[in-house]
DSSP file (Angstrom, degrees, kcal/mol; ACC not computed):
  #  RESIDUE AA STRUCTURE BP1 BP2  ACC     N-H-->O    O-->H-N    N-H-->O    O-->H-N    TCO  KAPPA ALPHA  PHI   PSI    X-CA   Y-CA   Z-CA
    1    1 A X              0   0    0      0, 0.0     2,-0.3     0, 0.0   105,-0.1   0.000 360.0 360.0 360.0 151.1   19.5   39.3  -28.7
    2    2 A X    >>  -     0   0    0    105,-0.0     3,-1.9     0, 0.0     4,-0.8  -0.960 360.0-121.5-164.4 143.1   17.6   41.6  -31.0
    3    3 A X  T 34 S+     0   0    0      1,-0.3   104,-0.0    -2,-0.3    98,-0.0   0.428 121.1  59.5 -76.1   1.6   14.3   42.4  -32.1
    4    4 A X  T >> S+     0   0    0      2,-0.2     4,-1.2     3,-0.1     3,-1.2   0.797 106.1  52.0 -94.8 -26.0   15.8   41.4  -35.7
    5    5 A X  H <> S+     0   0    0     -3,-1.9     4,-1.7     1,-0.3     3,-0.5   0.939 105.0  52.2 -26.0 -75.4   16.6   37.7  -34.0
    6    6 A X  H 3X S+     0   0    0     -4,-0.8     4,-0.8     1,-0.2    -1,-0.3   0.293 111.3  44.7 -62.2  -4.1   13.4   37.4  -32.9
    7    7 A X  H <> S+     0   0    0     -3,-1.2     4,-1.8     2,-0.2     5,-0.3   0.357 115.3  51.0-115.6 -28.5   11.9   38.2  -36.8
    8    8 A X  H  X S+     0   0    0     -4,-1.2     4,-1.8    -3,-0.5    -2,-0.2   0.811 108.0  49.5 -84.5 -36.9   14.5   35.8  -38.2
    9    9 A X  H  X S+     0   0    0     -4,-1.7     4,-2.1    -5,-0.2    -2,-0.2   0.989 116.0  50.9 -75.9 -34.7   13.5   33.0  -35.6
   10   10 A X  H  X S+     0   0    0     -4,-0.8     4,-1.8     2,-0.2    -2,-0.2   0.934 104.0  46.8   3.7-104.6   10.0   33.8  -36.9
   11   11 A X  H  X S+     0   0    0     -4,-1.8     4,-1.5     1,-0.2     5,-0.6   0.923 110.5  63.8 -46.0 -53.0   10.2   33.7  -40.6
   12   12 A X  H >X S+     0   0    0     -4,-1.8     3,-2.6    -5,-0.3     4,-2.3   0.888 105.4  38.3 -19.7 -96.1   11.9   30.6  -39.6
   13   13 A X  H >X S+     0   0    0     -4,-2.1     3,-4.3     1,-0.3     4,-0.9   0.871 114.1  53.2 -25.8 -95.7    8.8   28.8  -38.0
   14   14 A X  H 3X S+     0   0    0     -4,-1.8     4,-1.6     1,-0.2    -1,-0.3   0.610 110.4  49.1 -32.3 -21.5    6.5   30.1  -40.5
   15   15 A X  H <X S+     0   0    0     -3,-2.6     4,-2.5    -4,-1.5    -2,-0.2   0.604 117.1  50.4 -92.8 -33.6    9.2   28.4  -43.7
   16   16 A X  H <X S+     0   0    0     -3,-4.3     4,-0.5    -4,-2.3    -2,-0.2   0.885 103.2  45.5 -93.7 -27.9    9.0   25.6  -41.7
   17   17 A X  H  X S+     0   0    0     -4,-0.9     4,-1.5    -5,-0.2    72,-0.2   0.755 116.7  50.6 -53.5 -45.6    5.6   25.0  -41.0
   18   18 A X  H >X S+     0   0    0     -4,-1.6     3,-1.2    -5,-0.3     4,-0.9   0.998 107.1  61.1 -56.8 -73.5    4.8   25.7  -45.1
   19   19 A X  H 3X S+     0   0    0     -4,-2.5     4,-3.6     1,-0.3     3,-0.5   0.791  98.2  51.5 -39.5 -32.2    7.5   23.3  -45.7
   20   20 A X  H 3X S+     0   0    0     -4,-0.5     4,-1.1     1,-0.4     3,-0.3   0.937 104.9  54.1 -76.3 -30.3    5.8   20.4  -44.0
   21   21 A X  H << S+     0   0    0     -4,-1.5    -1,-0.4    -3,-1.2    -2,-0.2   0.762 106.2  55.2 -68.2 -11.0    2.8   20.6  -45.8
   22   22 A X  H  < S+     0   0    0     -4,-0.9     3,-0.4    -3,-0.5    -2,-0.2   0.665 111.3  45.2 -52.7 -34.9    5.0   20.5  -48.9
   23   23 A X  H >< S+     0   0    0     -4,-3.6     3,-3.0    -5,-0.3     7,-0.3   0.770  76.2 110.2 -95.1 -24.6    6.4   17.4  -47.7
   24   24 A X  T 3< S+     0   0    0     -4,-1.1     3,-0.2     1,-0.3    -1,-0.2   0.336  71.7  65.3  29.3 -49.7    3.0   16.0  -46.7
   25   25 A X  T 3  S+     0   0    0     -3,-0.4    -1,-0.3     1,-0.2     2,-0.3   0.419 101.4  55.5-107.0  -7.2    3.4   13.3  -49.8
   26   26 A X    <>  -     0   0    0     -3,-3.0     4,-2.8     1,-0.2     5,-0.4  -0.909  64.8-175.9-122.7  90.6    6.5   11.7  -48.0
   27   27 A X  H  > S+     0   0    0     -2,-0.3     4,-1.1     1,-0.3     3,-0.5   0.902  87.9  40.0 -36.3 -70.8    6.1   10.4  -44.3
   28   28 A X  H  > S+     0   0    0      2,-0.3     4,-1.9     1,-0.3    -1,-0.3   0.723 119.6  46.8 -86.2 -34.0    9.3    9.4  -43.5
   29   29 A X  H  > S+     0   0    0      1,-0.2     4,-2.1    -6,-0.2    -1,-0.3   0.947 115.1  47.9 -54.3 -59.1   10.7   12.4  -45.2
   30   30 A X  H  X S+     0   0    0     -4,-2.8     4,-0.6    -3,-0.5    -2,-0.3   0.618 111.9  51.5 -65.9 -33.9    8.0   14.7  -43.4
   31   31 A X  H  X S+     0   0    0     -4,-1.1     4,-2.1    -5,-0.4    -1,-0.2   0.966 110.8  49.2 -73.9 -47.3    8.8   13.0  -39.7
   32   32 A X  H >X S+     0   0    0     -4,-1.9     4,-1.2     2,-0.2     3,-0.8   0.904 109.7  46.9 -41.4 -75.5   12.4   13.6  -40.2
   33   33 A X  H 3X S+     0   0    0     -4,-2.1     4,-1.6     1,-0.2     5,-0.3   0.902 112.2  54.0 -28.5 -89.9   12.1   17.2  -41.1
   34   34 A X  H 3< S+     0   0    0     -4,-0.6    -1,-0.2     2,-0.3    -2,-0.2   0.521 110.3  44.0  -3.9 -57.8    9.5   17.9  -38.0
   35   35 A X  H XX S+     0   0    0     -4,-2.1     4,-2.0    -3,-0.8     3,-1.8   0.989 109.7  50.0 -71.2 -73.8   11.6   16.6  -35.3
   36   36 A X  H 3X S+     0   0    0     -4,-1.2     4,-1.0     1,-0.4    -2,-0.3   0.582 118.1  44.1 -79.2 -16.3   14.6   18.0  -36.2
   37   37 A X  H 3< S+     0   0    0     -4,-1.6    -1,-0.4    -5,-0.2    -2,-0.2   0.359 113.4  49.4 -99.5  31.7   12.7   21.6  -36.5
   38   38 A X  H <> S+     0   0    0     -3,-1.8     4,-2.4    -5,-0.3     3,-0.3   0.612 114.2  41.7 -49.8 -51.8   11.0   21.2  -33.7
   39   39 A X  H  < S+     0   0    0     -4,-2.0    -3,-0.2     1,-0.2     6,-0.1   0.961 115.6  51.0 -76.9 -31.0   14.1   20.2  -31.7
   40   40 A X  T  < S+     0   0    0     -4,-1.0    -1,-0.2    -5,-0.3    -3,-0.1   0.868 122.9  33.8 -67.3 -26.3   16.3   23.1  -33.5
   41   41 A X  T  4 S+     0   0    0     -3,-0.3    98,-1.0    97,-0.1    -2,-0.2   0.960 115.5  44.7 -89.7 -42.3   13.2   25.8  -32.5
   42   42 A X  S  < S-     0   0    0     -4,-2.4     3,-0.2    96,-0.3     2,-0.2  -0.196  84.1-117.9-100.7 179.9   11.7   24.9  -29.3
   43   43 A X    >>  +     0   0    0     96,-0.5     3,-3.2     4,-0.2     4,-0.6  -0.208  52.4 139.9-117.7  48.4   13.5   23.9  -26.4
   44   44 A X  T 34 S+     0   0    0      1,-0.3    -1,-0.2    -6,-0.2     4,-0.1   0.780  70.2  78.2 -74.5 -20.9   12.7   20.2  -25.2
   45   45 A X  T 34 S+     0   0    0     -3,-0.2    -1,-0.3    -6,-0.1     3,-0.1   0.841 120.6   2.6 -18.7 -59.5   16.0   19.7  -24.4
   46   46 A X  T <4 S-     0   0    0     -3,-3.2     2,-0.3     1,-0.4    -2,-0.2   0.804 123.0 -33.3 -98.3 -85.9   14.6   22.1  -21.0
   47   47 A X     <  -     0   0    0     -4,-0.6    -1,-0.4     2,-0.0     2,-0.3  -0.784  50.6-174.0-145.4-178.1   11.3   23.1  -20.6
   48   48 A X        -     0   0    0     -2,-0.3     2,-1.0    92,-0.1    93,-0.2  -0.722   7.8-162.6 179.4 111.8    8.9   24.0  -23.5
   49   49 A X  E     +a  141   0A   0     91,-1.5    93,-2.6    -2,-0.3     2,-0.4  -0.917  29.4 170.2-108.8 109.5    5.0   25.6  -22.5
   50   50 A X  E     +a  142   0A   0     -2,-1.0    11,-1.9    91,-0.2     2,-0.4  -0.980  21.5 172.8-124.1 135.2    3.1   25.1  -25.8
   51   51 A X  E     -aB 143  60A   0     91,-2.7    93,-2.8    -2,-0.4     9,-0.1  -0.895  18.5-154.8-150.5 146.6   -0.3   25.4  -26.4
   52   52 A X        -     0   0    0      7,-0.7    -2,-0.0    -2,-0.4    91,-0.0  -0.428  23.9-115.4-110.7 163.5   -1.4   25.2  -29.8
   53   53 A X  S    S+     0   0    0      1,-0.1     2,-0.6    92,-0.1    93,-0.2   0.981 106.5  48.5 -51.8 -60.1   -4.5   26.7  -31.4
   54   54 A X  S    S+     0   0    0     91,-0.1    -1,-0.1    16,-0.1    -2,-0.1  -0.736  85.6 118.3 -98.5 107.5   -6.6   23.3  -32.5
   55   55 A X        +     0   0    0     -2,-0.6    -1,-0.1    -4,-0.1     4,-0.0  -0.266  18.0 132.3 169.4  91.0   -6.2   21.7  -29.1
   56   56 A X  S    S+     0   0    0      2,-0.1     3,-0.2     3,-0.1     4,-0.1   0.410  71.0  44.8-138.9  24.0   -9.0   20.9  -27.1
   57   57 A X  S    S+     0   0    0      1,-0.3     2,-0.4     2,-0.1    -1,-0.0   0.573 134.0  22.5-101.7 -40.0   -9.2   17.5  -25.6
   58   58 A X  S    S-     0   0    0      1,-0.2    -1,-0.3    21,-0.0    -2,-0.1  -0.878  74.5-179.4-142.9 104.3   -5.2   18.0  -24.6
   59   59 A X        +     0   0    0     -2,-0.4    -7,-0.7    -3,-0.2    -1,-0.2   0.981  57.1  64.3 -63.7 -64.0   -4.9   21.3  -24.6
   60   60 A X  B     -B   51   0A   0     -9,-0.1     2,-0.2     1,-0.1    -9,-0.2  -0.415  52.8-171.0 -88.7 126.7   -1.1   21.4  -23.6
   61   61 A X        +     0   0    0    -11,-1.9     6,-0.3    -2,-0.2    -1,-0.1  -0.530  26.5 151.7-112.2  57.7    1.8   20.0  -26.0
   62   62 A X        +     0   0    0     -2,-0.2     2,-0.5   -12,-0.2    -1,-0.1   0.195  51.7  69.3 -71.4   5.7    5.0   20.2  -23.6
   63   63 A X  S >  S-     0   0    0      1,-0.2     3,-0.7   -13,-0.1     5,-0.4  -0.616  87.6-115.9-139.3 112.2    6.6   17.8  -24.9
   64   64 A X  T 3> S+     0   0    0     -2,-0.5     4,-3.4     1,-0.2     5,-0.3   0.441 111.4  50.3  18.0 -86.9    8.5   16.8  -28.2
   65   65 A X  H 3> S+     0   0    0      1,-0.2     4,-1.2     2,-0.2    13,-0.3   0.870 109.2  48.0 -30.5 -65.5    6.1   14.0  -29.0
   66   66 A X  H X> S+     0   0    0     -3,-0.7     4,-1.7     1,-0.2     3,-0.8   0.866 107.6  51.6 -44.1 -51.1    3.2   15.8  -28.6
   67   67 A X  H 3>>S+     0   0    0     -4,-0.3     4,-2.2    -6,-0.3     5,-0.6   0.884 108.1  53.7 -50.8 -40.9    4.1   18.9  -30.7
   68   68 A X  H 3<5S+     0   0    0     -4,-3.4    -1,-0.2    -5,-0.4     5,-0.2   0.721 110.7  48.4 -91.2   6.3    5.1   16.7  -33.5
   69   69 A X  H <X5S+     0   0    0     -4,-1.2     4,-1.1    -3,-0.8    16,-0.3   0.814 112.3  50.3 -76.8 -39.1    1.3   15.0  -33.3
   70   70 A X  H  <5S+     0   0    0     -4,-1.7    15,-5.1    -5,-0.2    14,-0.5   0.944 117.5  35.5 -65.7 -54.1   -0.1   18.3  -33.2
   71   71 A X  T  <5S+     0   0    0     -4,-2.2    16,-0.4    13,-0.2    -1,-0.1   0.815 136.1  19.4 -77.3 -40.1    1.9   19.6  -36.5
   72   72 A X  T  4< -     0   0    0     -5,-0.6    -3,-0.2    12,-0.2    -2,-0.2   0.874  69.5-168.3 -98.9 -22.7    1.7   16.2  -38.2
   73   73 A X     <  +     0   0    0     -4,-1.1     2,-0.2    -5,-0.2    10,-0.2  -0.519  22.4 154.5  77.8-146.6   -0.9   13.5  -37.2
   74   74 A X    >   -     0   0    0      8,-0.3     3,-0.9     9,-0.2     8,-0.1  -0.266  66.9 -71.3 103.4-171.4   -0.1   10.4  -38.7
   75   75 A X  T 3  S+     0   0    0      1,-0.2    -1,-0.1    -2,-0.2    -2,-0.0   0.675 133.2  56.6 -74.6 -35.4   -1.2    6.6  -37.3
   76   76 A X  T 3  S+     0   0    0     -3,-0.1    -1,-0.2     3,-0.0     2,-0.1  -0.231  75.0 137.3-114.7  27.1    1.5    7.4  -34.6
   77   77 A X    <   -     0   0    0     -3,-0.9     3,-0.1     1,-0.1   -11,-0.1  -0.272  50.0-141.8 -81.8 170.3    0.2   10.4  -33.3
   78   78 A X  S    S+     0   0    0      1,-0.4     2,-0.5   -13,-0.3    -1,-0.1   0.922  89.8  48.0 -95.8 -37.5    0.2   10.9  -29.3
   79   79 A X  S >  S-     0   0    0    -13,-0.3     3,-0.9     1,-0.1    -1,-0.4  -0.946  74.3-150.4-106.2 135.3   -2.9   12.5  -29.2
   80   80 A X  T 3  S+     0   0    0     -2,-0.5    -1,-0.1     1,-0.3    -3,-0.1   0.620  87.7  63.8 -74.7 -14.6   -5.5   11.3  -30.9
   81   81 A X  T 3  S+     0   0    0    -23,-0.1     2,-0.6    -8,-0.0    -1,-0.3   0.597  80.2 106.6 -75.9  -8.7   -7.6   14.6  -31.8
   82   82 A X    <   +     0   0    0     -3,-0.9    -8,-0.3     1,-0.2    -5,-0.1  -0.534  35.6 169.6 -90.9 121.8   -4.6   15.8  -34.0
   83   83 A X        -     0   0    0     -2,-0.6    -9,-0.2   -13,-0.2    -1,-0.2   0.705  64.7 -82.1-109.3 -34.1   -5.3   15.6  -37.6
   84   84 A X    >   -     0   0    0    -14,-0.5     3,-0.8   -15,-0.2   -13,-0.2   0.500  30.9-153.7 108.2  96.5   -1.8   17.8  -38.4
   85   85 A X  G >  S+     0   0    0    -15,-5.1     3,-1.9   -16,-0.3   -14,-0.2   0.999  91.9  49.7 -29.0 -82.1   -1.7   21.3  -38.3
   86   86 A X  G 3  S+     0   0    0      1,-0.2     3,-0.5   -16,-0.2     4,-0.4   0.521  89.8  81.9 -33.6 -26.2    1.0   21.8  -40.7
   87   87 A X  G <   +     0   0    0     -3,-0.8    -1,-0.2   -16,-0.4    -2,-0.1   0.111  63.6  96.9-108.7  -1.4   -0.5   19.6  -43.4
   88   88 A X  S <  S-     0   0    0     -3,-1.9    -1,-0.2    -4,-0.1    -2,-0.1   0.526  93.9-121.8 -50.0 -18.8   -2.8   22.4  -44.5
   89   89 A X        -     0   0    0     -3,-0.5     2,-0.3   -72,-0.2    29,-0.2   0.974  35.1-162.4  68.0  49.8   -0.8   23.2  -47.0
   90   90 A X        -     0   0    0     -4,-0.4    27,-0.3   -73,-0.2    -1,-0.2  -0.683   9.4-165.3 -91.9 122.7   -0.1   26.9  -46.1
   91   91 A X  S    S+     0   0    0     25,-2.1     2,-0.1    -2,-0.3    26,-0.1  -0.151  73.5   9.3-117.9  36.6    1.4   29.1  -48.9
   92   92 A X        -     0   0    0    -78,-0.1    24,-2.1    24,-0.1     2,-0.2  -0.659  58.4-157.4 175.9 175.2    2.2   31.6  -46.9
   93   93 A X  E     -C  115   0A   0     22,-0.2     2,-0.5    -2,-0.1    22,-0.2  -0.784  12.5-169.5-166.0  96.3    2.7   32.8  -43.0
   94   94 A X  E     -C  114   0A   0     20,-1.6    20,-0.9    -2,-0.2     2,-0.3  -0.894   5.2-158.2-100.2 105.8    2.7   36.2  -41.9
   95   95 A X  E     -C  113   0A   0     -2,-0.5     2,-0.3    18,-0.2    18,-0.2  -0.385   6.9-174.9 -77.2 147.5    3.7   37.5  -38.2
   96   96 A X  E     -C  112   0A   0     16,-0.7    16,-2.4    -2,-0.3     2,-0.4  -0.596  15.6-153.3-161.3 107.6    2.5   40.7  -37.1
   97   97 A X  E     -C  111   0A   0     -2,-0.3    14,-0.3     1,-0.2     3,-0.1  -0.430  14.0-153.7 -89.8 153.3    3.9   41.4  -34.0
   98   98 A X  E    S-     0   0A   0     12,-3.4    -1,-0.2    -2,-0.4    13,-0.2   0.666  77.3 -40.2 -67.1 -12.1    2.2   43.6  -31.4
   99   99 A X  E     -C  110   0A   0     11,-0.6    11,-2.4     2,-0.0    -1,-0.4  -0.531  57.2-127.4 143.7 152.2    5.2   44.5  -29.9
  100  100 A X  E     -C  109   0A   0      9,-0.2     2,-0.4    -2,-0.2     9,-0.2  -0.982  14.8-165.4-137.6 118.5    8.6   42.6  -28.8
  101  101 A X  E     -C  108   0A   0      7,-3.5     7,-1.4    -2,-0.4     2,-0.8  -0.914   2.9-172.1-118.7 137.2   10.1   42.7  -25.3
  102  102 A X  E     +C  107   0A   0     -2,-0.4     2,-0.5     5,-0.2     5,-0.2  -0.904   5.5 178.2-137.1 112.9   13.9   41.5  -24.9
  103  103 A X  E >   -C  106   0A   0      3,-1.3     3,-2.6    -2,-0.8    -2,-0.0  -0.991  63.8 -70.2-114.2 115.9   15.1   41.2  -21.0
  104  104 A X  T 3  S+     0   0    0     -2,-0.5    -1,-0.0     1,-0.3     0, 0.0  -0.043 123.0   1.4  39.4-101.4   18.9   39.9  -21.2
  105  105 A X  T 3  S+     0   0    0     -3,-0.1    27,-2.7    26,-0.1    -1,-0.3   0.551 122.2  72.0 -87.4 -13.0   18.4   36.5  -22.4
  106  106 A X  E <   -CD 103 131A   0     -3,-2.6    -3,-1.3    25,-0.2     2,-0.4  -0.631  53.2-173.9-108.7 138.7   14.7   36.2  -22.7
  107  107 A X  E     -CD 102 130A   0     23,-2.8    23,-1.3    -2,-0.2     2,-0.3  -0.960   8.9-160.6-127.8 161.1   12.5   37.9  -25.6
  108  108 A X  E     -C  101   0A   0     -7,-1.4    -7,-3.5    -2,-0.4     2,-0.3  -0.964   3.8-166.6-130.0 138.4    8.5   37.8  -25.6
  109  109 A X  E     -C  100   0A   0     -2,-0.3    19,-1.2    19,-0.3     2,-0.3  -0.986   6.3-175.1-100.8 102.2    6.6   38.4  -28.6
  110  110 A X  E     +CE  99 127A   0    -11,-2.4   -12,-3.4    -2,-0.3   -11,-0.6  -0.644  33.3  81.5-115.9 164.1    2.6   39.0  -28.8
  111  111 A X  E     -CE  97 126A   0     15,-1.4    15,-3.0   -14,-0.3     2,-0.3  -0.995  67.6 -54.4 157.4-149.1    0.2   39.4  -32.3
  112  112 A X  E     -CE  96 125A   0    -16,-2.4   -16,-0.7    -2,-0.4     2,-0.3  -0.925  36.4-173.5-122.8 138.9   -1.6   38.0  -35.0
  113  113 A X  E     -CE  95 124A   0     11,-0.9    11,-2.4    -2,-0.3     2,-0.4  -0.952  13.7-147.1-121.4 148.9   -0.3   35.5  -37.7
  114  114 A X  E     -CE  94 123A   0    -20,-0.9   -20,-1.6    -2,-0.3     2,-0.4  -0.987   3.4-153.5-136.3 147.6   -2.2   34.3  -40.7
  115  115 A X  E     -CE  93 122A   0      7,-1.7     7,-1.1    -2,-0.4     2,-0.5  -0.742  12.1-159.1-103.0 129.4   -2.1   31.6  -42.1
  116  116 A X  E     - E   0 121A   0    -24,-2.1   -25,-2.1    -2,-0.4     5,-0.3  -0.950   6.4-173.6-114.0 120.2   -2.9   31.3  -46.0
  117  117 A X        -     0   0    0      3,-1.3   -27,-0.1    -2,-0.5   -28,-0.1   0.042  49.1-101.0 -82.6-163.7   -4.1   28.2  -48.3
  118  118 A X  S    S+     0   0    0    -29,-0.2   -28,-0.1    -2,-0.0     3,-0.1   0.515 129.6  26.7 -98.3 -28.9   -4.6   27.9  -52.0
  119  119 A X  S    S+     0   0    0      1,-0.1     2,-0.2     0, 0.0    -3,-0.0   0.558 125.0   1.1-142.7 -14.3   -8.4   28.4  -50.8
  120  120 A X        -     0   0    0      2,-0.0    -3,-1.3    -5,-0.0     2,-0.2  -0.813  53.6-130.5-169.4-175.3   -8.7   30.5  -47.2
  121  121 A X  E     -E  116   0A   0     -5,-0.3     2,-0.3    -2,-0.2    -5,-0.2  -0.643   8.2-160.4 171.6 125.6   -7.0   32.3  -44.6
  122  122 A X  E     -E  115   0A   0     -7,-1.1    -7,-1.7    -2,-0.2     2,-0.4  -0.743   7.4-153.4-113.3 145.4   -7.0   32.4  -41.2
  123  123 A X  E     +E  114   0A   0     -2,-0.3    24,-0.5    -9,-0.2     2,-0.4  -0.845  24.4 176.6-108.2 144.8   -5.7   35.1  -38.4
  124  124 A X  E     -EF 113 146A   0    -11,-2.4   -11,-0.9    -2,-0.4     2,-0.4  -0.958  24.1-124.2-137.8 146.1   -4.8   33.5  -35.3
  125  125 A X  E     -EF 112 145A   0     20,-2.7    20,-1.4    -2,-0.4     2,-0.3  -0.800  29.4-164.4-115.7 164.2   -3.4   35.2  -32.3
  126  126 A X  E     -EF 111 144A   0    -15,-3.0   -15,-1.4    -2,-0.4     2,-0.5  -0.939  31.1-172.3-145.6 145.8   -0.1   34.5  -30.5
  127  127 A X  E     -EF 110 143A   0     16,-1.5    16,-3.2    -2,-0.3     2,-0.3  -1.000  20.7-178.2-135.9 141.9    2.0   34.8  -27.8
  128  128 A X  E     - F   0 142A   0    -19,-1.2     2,-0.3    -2,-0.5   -19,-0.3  -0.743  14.1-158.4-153.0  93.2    5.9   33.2  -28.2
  129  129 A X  E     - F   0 141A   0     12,-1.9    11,-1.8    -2,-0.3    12,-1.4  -0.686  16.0-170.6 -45.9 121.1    8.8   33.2  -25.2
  130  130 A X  E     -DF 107 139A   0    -23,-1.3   -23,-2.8    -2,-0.3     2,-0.3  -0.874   7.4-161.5 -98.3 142.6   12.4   32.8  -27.1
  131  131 A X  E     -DF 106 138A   0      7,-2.4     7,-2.7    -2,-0.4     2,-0.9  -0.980  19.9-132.3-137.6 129.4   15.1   32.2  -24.7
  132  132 A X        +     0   0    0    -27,-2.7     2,-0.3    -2,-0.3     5,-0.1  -0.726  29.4 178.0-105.2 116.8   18.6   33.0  -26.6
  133  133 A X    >   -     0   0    0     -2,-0.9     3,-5.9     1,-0.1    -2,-0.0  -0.936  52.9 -92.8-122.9 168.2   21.6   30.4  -26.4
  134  134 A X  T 3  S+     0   0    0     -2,-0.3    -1,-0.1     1,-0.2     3,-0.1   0.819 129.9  52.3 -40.2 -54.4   25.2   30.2  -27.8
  135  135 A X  T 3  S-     0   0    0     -3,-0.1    -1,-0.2     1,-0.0     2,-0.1   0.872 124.1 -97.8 -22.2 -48.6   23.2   28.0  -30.9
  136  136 A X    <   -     0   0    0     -3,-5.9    -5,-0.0    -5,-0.0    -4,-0.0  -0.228  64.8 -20.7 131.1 134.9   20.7   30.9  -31.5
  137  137 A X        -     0   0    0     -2,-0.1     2,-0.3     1,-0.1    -5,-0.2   0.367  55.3-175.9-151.9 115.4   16.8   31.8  -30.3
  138  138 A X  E     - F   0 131A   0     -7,-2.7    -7,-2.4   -95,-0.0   -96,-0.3  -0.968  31.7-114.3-115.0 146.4   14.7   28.5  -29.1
  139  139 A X  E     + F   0 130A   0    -98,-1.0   -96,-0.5    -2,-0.3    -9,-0.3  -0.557  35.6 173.3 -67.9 145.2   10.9   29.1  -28.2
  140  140 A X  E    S+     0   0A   0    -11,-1.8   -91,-1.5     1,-0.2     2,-0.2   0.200  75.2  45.3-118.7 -21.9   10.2   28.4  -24.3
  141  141 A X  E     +aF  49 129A   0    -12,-1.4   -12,-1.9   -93,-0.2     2,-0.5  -0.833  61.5 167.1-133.8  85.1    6.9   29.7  -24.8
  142  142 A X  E     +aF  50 128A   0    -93,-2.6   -91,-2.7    -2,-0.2     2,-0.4  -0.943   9.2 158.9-147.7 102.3    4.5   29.0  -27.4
  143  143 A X  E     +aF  51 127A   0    -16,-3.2   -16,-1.5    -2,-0.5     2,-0.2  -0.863   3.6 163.0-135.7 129.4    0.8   29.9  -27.2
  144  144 A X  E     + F   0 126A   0    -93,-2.8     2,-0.4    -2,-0.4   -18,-0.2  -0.667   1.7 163.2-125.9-163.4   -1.9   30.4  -29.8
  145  145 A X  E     - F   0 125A   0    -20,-1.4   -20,-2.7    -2,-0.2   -92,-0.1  -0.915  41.0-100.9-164.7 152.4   -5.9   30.6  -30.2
  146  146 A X  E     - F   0 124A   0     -2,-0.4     2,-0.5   -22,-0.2   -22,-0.2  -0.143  59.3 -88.3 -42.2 146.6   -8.5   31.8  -32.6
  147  147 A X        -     0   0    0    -24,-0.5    -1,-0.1     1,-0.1   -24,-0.1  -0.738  44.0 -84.2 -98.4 165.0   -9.8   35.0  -31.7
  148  148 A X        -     0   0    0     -2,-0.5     2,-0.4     2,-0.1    -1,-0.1   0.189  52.3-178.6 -24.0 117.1  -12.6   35.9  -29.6
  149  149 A X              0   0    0      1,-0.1    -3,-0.0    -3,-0.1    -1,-0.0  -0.934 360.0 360.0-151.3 139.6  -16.3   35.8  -31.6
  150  150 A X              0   0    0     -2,-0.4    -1,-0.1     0, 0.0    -2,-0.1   0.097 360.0 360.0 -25.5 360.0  -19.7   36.5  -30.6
């Protein structure tokens, strides 16, 4: 594993997140997609620690289901406070990592990403476990929050 791994599984995430608000205008299209990146980035297969920014009645999304209520909404969401991340419509996603630590199989990643609309842009901070297998880099670890204001 290599700190250029971890920047590829990145840009990944971020391409994929933009996509789903693109897709937005097609449910069924837009569930499909979701689930199958979710299951191809994160690691539900095992064990998965997510806790997503906008998440404060159930903070912690460990589990498939949850994450793809968290990125998507819909009628059929698991938690009800989830409106869909993703669905912002973001037209772009920028990492900026603070530094990248890679022990054998494991890499950790801390920073800021921002998220951009048509209309705003928001800096979020992050912290992201990737665990490397014969496939390729799954998040194990996934936490983000607004920052700290007065």
């Amino acid at each position: 594993m290599t700190k250029e791994d971890v920047l590829n599984i990145q840009r990944e995430w971020a391409n994929g997140i933009i996509k789903m608000g693109k897709l937005s205008n097609d449910r069924d299209e837009l569930e499909i997609f979701t689930k199958e990146f979710l299951k191809k980035n994160y690691d539900f297969e095992n064990q998965v620690l997510f806790k997503p920014t906008k998440a404060k009645d159930i903070q912690f999304r460990n589990d498939l289901e949850s994450a793809i209520s968290y990125f998507i909404g819909g009628s059929n969401r698991k938690c009800e406070e989830d409106l869909g991340f993703a669905l912002s419509k973001w037209i772009d996603i920028k990492f900026e990592n603070s530094d990248i630590i890679i022990n054998d199989h494991i890499a950790h990643a801390m920073g800021n990403y921002t998220f951009k609309s048509q209309t705003s842009e928001v800096k979020v901070e992050y912290s992201f476990s990737y665990k490397s297998y014969d496939t390729g880099l799954k998040i194990i670890l996934h936490h983000s929050s607004i920052p700290y204001q007065l």
